[in-house]
C-alpha positions, 0 to 999 in steps of 0.5 A: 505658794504665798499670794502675789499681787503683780509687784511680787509683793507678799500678801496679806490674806483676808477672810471676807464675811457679811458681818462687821468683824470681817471688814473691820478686818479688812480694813486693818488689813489694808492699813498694815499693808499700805503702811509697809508696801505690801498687798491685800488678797481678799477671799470668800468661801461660797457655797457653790461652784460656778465658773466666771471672772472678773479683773482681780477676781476669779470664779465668781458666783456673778460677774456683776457682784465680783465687780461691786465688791472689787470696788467697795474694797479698793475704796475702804483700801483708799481711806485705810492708807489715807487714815494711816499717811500712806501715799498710795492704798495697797493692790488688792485683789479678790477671789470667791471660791467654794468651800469650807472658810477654814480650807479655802484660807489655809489654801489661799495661805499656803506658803506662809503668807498672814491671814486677817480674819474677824473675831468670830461671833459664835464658836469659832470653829473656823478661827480655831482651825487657822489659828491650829492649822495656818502656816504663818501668821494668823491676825484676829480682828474685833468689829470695833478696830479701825486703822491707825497711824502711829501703832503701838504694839505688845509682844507677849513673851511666857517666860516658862515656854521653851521648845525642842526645835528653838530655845526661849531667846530663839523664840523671843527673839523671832517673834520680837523681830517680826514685829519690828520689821513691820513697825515704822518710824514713830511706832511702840513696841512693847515687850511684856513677860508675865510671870507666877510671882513667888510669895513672900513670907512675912517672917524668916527664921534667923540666918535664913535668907528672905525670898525677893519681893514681888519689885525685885522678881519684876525687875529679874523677869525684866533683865533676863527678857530684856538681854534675849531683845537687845541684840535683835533690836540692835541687830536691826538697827544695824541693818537700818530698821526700826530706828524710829521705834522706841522698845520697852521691856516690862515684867508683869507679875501675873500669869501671862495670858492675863498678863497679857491682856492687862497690859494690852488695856492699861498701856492702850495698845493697837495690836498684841502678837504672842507665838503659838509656844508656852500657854499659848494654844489655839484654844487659849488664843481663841478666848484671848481674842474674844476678849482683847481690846485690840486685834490679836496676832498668833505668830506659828511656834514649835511643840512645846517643852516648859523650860524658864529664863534663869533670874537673878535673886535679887535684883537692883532698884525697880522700873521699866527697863528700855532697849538702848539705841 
């Protein structure tokens, strides 16, 4: 079952460690749930098992350390929904149990809830496990992020994943709309499609005909991703979602996990969210995350077939294409 917090809310799980990464990760966490009414449930795997508890926590290793802790939470959850507008921080709760970090969030996480967890500072075992294992969404937080207001986020899509339980638009459009349920009015989101450009030859025999430039190729990624997008955002809109959220569609010509990572840079982004479909395994979303300055979310996908977004030719003039409203 996913965690609870007493309003029935859904929870947002967050792995603690003594380390920066953790509590960076704690701190998004709490931003995110403040911006959109949810919980935080806080874990930390302990070596040993003792009985105890305290309000909000349960098996304690001491009632007084629960205590303290409980606190210094429920102060970094007060300044994380302060930082970001909210008019109240998220109910956040804490528990202490024992053994291993990766089993004791899988089982915190069971039932789909998301899982918020530092960017490892060594081989990262237990992040790969989550990020192959975990049920629903997995967050990976670097030590340097801190809460934001207005967010902008990426969403990137791999134009040759398909998949034997959903077709590439199921696909985008799952995870675009994931996205755009937590976003708020003012937020960006982003939709970047890498791709392996075709060359161009400089010379074409006579009456054969030329190869797309590299604009035209760009601009056929970007109409094909884009008619996948409309209709979800449209969809939403429909339901009285995600109208203050502007959406953008852009082909990038570079294969997408560095496609990906380019653009988190250039555009400044606060977040990235890719599914776990495509190039996208545990191993790559681990070396994704190392790198990327912003925290990374892995969204759950199916087994993977490769299979490609058909794309025009040639395609009319160039320039980022926008969903309209």
């Amino acid at each position: 079952m996913s965690v609870m917090d007493g309003t029935g809310c859904p929870s947002l799980v967050v792995g603690l460690a003594d380390d920066d990464a953790s509590w960076s990760a704690l701190r998004w966490a709490t931003a995110s749930a403040a911006r959109a009414g949810g919980a935080v449930h806080v874990v930390r795997a302990i070596r040993d098992e003792v009985e105890g508890s305290v309000a909000g926590c349960s098996a304690g290793t001491d009632r007084a350390l629960a205590e303290t802790e409980l606190a210094a939470v429920r102060r970094l959850a007060a300044r994380a929904a302060e930082a970001v507008g909210a008019p109240a921080p998220p109910p956040v709760s804490l528990s202490r149990s024992p053994g291993r970090a990766s089993d004791v969030l899988l089982a915190a996480a069971r039932g789909g809830a998301a899982l918020v967890v530092g960017r490892p500072a060594r081989r990262g075992r237990t992040v790969a496990t989550l990020l192959a294992g975990a049920p629903g969404p997995v967050t990976v937080v670097a030590p340097s992020v801190g809460a934001a207001g207005a967010r902008h986020v990426v969403v990137g899509v791999d134009p040759t994943a398909g998949s034997t339980a959903a077709s590439l638009p199921e696909i985008v459009a799952t995870t675009v709309g994931h996205v755009l349920q937590r976003s708020r009015d003012g937020d960006r989101v982003t939709v970047v499609a890498g791709f392996h450009p075709v060359p161009v030859p400089g010379d074409w025999p006579h009456g054969y005909r030329p190869s797309p430039t590299i604009g035209e190729q760009v601009r056929a990624v970007q109409e094909s991703t884009l008619a996948v997008v409309t209709p979800t955002v449209q969809r939403l809109r429909r339901d009285d979602a995600c109208r203050g959220v502007a959406v953008e569609v852009l082909g990038w010509p570079q294969e997408s996990p560095r496609a990906v990572l380019e653009a988190v840079r250039d555009l400044g982004a606060d977040e990235l969210v890719v599914p776990q479909v495509g190039v996208w395994s545990p191993s790559s979303l681990l070396r994704l995350a190392r790198v990327a300055p912003c925290p990374v979310t892995a969204l759950p996908g199916p087994v993977t077939l490769r299979t490609t977004i058909p794309g025009p030719r040639a395609a009319p003039a160039r320039g980022d294409l926008a969903v309209p409203g």
